[in-house]
C-alpha positions as CSV (number, residue, x, y, z in Angstrom):
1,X,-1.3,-14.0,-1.7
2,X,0.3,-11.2,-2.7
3,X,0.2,-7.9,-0.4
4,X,-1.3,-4.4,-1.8
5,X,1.1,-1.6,-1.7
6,X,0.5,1.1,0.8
7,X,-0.9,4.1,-1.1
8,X,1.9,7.3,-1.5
9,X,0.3,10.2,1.2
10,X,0.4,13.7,-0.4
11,X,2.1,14.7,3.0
12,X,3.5,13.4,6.0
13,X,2.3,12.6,9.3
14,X,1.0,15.2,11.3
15,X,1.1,17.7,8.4
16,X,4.4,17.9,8.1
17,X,4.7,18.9,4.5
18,X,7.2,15.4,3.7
19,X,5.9,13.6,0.9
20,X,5.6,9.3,1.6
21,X,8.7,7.8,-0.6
22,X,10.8,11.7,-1.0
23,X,14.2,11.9,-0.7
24,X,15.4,12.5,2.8
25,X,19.2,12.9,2.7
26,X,22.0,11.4,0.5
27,X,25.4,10.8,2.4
28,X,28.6,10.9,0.1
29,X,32.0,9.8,1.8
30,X,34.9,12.3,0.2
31,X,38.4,11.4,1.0
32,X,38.8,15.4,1.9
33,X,36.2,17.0,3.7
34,X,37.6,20.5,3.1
35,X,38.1,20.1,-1.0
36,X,34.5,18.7,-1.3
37,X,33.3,21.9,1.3
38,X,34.9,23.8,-0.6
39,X,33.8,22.4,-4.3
40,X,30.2,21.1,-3.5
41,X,29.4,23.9,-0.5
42,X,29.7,27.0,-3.4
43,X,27.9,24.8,-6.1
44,X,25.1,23.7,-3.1
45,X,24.6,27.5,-2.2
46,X,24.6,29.2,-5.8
47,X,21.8,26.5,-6.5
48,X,20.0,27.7,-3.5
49,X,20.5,25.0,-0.3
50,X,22.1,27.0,2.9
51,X,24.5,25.1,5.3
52,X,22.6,22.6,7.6
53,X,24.9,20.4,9.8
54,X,28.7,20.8,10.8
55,X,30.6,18.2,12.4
56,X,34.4,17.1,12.3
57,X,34.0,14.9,10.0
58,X,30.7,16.2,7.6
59,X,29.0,18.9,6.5
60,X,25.7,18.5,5.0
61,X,23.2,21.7,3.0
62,X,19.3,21.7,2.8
63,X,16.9,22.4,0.0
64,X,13.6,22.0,1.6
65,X,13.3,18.8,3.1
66,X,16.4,16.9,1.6
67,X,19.8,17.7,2.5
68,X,23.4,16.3,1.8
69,X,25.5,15.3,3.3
70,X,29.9,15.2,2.8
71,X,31.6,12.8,5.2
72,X,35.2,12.1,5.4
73,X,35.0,8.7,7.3
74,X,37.7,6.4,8.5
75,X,36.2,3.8,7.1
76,X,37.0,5.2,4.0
77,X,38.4,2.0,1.7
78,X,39.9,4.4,-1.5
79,X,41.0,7.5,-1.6
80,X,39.2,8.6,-5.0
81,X,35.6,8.4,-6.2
82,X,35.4,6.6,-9.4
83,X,32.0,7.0,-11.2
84,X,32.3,4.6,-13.2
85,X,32.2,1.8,-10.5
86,X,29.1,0.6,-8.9
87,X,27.6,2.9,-6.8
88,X,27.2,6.9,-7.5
89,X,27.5,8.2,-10.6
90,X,26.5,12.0,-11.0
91,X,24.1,14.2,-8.8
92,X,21.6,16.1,-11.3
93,X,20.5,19.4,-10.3
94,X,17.3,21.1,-12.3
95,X,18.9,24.8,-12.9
96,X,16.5,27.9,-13.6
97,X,17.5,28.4,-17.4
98,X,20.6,28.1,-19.8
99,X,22.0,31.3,-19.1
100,X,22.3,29.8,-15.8
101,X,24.4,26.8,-16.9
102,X,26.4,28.6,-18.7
103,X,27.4,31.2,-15.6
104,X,27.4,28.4,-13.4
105,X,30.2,26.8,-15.9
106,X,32.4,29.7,-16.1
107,X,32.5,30.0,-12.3
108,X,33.0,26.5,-11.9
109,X,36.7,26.2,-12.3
110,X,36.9,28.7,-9.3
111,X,35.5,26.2,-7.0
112,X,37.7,22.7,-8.2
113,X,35.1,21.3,-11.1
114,X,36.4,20.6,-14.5
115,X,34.1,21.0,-17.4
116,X,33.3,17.2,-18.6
117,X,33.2,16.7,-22.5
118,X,34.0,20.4,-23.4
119,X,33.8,19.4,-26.9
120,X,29.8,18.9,-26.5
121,X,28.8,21.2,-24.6
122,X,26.2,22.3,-23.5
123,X,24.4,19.0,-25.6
124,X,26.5,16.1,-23.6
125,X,23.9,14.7,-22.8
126,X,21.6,14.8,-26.2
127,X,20.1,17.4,-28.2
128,X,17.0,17.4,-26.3
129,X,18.9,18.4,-23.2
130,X,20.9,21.7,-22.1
131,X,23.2,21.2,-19.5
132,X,27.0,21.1,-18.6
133,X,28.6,18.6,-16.8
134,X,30.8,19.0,-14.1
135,X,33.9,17.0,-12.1
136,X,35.7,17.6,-9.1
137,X,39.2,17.0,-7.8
138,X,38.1,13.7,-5.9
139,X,36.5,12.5,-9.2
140,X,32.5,13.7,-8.5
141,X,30.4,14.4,-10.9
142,X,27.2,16.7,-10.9
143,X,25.1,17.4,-14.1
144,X,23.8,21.2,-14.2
145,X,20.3,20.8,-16.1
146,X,18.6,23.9,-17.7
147,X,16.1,22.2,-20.5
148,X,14.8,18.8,-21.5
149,X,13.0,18.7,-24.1
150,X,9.9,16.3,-24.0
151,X,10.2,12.9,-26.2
152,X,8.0,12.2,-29.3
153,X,4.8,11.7,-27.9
């Protein structure tokens, strides 16, 4: 027999507002807390989160009910994030409109990201979609998305 899924709540207990199955935090171990502060804490704030927690070892920002975190732990087992292994590959962030990428782009560099795939840009990721690509120095990446078109229906 098989069991029936629990139905998805439209909010939490108690009315707290928290949606059954929403994101509640994402932990990312950096092998420099102050470089990814530094790199992800201007890119968190310009896209609206405010600092949340502060510890030695982590910071974290909030946007709503989610936050992220950035923990340098000794536990650490490389000193480099490399995408292309299993586990994380890019944050996405929705981003008000193109004019938006494209400032958030320019300022990047500012802040340690690297433009990814300069040579497409802003359509990296398909013609249906606008958005720029970013990469740290500890080898992040986060995807700044303006527009995606809807598929063929």
């Amino acid at each position: 027999m098989t069991e029936e899924p629990t139905p998805h709540a439209t909010a939490g207990p108690e009315g707290t507002g928290r949606q059954h199955g929403a994101l509640h935090h994402v932990e990312i171990w950096v092998p420099d807390l102050e470089r990814a502060a530094a790199s992800f804490g201007w890119l968190l704030e310009a896209l609206g989160y405010t600092p949340f927690q502060s510890w030695s070892n982590g910071r974290s920002w909030r946007l709503g009910a989610a936050y992220l975190v950035f923990e340098q732990s000794p536990a650490l087992t490389a000193g480099r994030h490399d995408r292309c292994r299993p586990g994380l590959n890019h944050l996405a962030f929705h981003v008000q409109d193109h004019h938006a990428v494209e400032e958030l782009a320019r300022r990047a560099s500012r802040h340690g990201w690297t433009l990814m795939f300069p040579d497409r840009h802003p359509h990296a990721g398909g013609e249906r979609t606008y958005a720029a690509y970013l990469e740290n120095a500890d080898g992040f990446e986060v995807e700044l998305v303006a527009i995606t078109a809807p598929g063929p229906g």
